[in-house]
NULUMPA-39966 format. One record per atom (N, C-alpha, C): residue in three letters; x, y, z; residue number from 1. Coordinates in Angstrom, 1 decimal, m for minus. Atoms other than C-alpha are relative to their C-alpha. Layout:
N
<'ALA', <X, Y, Z>, NUM>
...
***
This chain:
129
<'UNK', <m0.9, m1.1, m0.1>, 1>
<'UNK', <109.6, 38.0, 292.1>, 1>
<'UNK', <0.3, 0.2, 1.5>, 1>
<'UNK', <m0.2, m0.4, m1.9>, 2>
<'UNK', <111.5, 38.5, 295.3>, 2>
<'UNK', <m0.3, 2.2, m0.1>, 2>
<'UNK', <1.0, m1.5, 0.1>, 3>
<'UNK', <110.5, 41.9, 296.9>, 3>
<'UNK', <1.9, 0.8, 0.1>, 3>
<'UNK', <m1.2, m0.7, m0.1>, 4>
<'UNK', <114.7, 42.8, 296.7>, 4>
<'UNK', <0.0, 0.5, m1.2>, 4>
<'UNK', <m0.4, m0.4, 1.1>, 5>
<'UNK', <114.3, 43.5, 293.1>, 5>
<'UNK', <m0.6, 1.0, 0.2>, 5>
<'UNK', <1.0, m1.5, m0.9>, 6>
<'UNK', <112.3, 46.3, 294.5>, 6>
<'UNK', <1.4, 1.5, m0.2>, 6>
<'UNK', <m0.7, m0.7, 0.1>, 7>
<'UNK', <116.0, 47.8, 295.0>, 7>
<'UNK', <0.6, 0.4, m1.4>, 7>
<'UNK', <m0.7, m0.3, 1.1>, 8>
<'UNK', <116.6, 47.8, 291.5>, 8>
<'UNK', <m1.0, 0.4, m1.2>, 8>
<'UNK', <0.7, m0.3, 1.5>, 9>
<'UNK', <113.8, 48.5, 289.0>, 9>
<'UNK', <m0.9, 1.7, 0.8>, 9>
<'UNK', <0.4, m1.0, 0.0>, 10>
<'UNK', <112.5, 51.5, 287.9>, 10>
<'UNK', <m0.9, 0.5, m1.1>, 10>
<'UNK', <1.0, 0.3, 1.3>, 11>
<'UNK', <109.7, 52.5, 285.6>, 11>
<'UNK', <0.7, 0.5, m1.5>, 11>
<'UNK', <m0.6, 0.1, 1.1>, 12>
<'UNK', <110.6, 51.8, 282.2>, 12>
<'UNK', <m0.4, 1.6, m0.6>, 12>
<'UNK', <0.1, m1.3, 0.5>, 13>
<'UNK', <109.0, 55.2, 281.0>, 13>
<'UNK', <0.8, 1.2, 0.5>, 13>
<'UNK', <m0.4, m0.8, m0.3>, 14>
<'UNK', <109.9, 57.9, 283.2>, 14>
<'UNK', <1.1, m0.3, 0.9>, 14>
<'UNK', <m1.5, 0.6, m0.9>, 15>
<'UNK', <112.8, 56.0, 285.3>, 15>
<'UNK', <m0.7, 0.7, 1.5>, 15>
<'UNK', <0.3, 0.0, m1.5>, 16>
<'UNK', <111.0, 56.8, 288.8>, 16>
<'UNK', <0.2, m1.2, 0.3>, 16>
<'UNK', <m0.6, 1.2, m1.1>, 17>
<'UNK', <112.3, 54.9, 291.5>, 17>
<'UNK', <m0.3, 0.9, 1.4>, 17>
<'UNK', <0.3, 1.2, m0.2>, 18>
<'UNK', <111.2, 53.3, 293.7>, 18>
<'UNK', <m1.4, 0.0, m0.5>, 18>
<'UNK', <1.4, 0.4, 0.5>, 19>
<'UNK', <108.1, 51.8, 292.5>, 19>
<'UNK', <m1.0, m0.7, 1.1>, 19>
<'UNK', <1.3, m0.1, m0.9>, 20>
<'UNK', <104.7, 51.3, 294.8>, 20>
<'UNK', <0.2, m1.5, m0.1>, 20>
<'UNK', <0.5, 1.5, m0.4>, 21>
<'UNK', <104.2, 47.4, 295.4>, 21>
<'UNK', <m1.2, m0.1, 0.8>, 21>
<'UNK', <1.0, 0.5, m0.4>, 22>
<'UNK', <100.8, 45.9, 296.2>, 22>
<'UNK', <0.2, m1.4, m0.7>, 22>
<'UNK', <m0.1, 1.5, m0.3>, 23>
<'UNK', <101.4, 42.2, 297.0>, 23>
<'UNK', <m1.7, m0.6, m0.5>, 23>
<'UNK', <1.4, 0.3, 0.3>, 24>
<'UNK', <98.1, 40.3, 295.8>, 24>
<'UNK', <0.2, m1.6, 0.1>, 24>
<'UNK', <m0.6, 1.2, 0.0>, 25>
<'UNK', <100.3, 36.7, 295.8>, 25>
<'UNK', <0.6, m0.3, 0.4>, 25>
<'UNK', <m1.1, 0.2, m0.4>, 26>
<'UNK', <102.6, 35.3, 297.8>, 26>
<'UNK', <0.4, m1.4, 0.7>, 26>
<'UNK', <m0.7, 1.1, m0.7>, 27>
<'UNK', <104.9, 32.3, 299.0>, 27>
<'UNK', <0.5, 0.6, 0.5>, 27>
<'UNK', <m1.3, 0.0, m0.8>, 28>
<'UNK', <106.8, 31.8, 301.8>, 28>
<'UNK', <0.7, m1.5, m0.2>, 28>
<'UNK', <m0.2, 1.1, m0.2>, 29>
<'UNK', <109.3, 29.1, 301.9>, 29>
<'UNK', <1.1, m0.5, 1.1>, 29>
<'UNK', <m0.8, 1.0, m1.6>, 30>
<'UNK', <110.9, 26.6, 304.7>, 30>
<'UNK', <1.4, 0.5, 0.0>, 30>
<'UNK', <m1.2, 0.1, 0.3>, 31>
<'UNK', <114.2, 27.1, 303.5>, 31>
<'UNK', <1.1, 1.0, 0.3>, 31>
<'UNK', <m1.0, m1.0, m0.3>, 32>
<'UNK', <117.2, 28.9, 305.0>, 32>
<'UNK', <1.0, 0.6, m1.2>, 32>
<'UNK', <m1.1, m0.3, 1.3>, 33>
<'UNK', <119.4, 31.2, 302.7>, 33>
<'UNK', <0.8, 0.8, 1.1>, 33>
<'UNK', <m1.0, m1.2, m0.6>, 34>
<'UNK', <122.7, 32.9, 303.7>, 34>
<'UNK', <0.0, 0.8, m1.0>, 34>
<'UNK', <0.3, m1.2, 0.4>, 35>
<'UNK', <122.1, 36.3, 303.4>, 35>
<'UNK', <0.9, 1.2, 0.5>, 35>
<'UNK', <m0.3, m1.0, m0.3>, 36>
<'UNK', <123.9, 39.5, 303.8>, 36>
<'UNK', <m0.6, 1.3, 0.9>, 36>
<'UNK', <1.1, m1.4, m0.6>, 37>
<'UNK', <122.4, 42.3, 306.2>, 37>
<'UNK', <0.9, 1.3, m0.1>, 37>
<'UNK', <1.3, m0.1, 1.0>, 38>
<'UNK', <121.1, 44.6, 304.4>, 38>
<'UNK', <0.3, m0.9, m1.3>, 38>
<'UNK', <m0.2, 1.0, 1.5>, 39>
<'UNK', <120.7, 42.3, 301.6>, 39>
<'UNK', <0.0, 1.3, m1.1>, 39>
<'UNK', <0.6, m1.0, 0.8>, 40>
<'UNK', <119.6, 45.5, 299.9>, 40>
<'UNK', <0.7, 1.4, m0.2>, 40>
<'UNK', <m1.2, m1.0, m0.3>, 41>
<'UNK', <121.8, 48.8, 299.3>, 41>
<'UNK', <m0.6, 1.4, 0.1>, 41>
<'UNK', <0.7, m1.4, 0.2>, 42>
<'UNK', <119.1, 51.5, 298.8>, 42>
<'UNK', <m1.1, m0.4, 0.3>, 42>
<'UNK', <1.2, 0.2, m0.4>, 43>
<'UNK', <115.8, 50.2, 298.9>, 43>
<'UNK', <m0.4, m1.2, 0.7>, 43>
<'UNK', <0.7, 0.9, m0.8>, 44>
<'UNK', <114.0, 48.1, 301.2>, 44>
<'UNK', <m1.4, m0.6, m0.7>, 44>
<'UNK', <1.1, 0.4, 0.4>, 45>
<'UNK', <110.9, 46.5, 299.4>, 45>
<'UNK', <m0.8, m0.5, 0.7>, 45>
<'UNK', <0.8, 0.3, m0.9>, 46>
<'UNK', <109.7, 44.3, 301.9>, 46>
<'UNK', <m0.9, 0.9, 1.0>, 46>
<'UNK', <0.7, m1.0, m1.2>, 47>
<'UNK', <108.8, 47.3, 304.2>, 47>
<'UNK', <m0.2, 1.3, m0.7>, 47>
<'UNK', <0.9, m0.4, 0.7>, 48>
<'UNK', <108.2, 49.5, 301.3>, 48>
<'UNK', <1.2, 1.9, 0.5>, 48>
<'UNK', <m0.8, m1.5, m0.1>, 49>
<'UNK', <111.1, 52.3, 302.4>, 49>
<'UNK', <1.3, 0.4, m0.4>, 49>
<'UNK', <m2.0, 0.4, 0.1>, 50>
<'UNK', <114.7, 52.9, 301.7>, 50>
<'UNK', <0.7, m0.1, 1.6>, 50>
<'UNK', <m1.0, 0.5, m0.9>, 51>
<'UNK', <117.2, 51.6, 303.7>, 51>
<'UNK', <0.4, 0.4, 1.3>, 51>
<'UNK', <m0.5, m0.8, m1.0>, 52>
<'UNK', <118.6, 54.2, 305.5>, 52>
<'UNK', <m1.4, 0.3, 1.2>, 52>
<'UNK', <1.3, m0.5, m1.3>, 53>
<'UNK', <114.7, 54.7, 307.4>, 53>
<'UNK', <0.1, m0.8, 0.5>, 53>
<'UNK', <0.3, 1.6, m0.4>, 54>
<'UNK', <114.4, 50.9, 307.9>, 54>
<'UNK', <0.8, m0.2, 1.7>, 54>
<'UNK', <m0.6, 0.0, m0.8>, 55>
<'UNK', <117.3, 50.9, 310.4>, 55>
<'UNK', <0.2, m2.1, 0.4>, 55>
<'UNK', <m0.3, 1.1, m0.3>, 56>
<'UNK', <117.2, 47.7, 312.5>, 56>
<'UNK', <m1.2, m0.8, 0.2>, 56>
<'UNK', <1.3, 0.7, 0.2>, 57>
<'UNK', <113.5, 46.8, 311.5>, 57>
<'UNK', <0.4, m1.1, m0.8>, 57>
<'UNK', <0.0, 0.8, 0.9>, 58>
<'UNK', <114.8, 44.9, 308.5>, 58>
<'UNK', <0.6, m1.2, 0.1>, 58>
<'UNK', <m0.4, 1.3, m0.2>, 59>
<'UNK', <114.9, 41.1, 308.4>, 59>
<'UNK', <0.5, m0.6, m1.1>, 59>
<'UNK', <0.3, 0.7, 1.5>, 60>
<'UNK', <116.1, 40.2, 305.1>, 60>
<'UNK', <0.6, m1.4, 0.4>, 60>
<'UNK', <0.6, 1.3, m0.1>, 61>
<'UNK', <115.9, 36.6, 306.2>, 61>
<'UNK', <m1.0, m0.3, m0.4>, 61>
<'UNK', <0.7, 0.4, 0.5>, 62>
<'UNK', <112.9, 36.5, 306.3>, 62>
<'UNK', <m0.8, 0.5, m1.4>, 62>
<'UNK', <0.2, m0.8, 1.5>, 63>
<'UNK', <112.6, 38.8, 303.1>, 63>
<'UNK', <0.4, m0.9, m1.0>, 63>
<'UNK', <m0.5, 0.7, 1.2>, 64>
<'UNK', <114.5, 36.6, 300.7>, 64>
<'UNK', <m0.7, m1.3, m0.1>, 64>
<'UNK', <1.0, 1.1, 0.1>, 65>
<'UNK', <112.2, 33.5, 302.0>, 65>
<'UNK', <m1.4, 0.3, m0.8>, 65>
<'UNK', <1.6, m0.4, 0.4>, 66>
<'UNK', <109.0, 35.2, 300.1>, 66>
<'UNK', <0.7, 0.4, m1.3>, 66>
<'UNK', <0.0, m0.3, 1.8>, 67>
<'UNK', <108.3, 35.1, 296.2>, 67>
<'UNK', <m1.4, 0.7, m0.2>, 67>
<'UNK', <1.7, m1.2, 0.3>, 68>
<'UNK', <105.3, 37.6, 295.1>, 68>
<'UNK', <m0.2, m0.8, m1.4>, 68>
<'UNK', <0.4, 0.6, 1.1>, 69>
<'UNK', <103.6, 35.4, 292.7>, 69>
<'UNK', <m1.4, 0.8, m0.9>, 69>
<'UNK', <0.5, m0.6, 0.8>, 70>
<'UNK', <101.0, 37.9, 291.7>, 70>
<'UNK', <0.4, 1.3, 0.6>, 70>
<'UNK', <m0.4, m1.4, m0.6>, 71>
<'UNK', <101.0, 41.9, 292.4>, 71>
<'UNK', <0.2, 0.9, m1.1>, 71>
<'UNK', <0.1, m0.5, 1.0>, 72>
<'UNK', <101.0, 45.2, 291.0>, 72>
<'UNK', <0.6, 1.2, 0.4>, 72>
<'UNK', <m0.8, m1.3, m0.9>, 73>
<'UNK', <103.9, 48.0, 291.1>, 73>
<'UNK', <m0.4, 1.2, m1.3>, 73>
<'UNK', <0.3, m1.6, 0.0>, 74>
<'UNK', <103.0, 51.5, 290.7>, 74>
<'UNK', <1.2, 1.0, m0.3>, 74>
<'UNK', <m0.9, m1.1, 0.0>, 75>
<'UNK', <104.9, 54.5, 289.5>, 75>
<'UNK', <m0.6, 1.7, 0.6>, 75>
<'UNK', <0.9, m1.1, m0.7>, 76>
<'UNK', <104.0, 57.4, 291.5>, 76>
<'UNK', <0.5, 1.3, m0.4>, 76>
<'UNK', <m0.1, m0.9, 0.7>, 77>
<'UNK', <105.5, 59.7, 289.0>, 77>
<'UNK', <m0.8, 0.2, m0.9>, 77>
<'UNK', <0.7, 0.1, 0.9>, 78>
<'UNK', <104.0, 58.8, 286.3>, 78>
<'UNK', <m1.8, m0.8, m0.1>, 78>
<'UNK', <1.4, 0.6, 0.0>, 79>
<'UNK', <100.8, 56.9, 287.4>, 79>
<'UNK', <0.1, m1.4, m0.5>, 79>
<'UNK', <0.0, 0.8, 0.8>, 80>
<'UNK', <101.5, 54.1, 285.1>, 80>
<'UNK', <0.1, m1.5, 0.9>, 80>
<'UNK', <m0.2, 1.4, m0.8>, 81>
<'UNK', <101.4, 50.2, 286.4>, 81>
<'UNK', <0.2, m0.6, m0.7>, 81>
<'UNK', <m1.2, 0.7, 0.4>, 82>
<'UNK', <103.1, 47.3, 285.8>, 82>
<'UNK', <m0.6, m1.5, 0.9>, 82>
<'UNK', <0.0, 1.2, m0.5>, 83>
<'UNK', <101.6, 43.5, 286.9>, 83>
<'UNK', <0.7, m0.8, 0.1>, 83>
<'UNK', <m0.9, 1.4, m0.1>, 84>
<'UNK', <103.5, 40.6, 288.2>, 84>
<'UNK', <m1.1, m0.9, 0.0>, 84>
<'UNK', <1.1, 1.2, 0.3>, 85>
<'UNK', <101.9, 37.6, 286.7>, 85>
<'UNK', <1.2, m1.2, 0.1>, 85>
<'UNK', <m1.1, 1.4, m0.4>, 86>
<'UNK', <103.7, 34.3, 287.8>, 86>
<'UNK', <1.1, 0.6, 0.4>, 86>
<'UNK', <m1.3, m0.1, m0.3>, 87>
<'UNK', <106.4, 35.8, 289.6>, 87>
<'UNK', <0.6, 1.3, m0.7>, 87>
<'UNK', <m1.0, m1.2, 1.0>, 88>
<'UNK', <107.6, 38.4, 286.7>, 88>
<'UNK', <m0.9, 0.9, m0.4>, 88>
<'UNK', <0.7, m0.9, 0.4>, 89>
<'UNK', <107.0, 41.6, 286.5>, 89>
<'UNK', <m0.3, 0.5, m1.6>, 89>
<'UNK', <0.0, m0.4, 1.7>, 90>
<'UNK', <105.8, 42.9, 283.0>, 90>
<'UNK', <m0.4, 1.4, m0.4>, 90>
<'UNK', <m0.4, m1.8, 0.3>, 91>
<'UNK', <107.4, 46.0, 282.4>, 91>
<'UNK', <0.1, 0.6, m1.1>, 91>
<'UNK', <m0.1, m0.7, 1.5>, 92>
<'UNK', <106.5, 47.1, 279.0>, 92>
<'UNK', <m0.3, 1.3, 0.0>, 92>
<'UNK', <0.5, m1.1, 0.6>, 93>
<'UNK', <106.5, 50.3, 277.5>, 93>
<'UNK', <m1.0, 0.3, m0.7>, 93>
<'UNK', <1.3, 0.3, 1.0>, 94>
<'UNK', <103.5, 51.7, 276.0>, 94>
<'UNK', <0.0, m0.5, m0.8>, 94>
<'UNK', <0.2, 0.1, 1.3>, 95>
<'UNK', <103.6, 51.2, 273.0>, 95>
<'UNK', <0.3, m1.8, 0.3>, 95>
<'UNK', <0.0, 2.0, m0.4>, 96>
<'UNK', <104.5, 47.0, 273.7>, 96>
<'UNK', <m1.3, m0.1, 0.7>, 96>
<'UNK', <1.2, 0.2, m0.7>, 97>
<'UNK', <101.3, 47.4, 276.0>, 97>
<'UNK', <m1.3, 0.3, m0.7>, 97>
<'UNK', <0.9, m0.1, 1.2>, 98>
<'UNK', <99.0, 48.2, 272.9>, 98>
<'UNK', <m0.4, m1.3, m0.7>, 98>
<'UNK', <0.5, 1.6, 0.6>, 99>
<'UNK', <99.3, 44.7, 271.4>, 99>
<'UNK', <m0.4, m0.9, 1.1>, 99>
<'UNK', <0.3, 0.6, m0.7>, 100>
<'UNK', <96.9, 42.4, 271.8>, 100>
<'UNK', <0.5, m1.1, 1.3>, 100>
<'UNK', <m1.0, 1.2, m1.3>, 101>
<'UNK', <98.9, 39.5, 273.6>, 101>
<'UNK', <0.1, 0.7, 1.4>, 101>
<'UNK', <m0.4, m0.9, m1.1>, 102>
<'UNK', <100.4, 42.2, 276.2>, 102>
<'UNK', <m1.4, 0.0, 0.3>, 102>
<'UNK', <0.9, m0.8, m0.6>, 103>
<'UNK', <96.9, 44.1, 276.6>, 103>
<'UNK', <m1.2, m1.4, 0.6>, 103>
<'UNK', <0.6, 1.1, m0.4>, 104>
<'UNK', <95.2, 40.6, 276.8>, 104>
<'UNK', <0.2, m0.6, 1.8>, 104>
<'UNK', <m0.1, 0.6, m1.7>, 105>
<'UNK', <97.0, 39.1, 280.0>, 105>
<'UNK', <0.1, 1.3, 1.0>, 105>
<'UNK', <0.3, m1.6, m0.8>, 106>
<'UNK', <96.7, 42.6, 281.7>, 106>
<'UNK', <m1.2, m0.4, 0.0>, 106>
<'UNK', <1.3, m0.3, m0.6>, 107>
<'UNK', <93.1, 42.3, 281.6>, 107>
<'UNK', <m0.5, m1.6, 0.4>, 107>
<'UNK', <m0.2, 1.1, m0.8>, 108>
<'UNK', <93.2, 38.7, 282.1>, 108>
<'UNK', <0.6, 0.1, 1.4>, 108>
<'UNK', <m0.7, 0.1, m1.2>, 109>
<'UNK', <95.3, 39.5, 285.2>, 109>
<'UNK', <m0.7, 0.9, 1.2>, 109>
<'UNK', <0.8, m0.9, m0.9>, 110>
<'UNK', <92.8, 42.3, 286.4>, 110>
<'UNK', <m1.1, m0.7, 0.0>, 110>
<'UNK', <0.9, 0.4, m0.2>, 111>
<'UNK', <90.0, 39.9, 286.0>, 111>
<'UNK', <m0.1, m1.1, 1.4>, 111>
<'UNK', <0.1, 1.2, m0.4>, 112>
<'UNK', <91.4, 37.2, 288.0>, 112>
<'UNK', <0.3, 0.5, 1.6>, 112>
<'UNK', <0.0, m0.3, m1.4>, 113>
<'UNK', <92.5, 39.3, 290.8>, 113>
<'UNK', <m0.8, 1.8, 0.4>, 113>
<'UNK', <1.0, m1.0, m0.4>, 114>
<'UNK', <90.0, 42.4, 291.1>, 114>
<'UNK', <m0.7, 0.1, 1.8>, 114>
<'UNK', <0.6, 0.3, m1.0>, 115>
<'UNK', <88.3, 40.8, 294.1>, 115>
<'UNK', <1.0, 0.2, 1.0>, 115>
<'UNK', <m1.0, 0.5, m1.2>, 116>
<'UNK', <91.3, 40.4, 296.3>, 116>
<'UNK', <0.8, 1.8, 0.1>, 116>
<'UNK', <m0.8, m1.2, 0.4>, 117>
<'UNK', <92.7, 44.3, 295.0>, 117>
<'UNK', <m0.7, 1.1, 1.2>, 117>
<'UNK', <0.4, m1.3, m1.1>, 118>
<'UNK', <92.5, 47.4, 297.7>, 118>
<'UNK', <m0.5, 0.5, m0.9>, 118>
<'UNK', <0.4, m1.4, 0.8>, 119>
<'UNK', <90.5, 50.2, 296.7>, 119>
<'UNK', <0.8, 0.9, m0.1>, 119>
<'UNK', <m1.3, m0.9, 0.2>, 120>
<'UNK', <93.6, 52.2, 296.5>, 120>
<'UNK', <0.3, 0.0, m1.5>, 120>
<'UNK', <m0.6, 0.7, 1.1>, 121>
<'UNK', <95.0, 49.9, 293.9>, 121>
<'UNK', <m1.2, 0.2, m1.3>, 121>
<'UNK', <1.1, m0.3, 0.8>, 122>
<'UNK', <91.4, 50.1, 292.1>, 122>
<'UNK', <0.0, 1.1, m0.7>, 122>
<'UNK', <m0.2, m1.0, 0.3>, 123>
<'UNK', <91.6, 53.5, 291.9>, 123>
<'UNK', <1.1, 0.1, m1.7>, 123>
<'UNK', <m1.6, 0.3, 1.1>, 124>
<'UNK', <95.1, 53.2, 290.2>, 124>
<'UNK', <m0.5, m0.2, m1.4>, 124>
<'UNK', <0.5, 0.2, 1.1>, 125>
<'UNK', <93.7, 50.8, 287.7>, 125>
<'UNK', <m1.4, 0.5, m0.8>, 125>
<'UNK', <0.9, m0.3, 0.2>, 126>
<'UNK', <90.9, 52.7, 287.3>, 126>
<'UNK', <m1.3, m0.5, m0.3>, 126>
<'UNK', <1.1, 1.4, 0.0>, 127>
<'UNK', <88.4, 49.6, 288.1>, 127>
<'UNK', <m1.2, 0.9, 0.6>, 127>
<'UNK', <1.1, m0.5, m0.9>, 128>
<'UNK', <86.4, 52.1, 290.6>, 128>
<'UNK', <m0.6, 1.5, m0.8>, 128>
<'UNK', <0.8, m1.4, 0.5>, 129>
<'UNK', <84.2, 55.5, 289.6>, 129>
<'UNK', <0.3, 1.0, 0.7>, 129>
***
């Protein structure tokens, strides 16, 4: 997942925007892209602000060179989260997050990265007391 889709998703339940990102996975790669500055029209993901704060901090060069291969976005309306496993986020609605399959790689995906998770994020998923 690049971190520009940041400017476009929103939680599938309550439609809050922007959504929290904690990175847990990441490439960078060699490779030059032509890019637009701001690549992004509202939100900034990379630096986690909208646009208009960012100013002339934002490099989206080196933003569009990085894929988040694991990670886990937050709704700070609602509470609710949402893992990126391989790249794609999986943004199901409850009720899709009840079946096994879904509820399986969810905990598959908090097993495999627990160790590496802020205690922020812990919290979140409710891993900590």
């Amino acid at each position: 997942m690049r971190y520009a889709l940041l400017n476009l998703l929103a939680c599938p339940m309550c439609r809050n925007f922007p959504l929290k990102l904690y990175v847990l996975e990441e490439v960078r790669y060699d490779k030059e892209f032509k890019v637009n500055t701001p690549f992004c029209d509202v939100y900034c993901g990379l630096l986690g602000k909208p646009v208009k704060e960012v100013g002339d901090k934002v490099n989206c060069r080196d933003c569009v060179k990085r894929d988040i291969i694991a990670g886990v976005l937050v709704c700070a309306n609602c509470g609710r989260w949402y893992p990126i496993v391989n790249g794609i986020p999986m943004m199901y609605p409850d009720e899709k997050r009840k079946h096994p399959n879904v509820r399986g790689r969810e905990e598959e995906f908090i097993q495999k990265y627990k160790d590496v998770m802020p205690e922020e994020l812990k919290k979140v998923l409710k891993l900590t007391s």
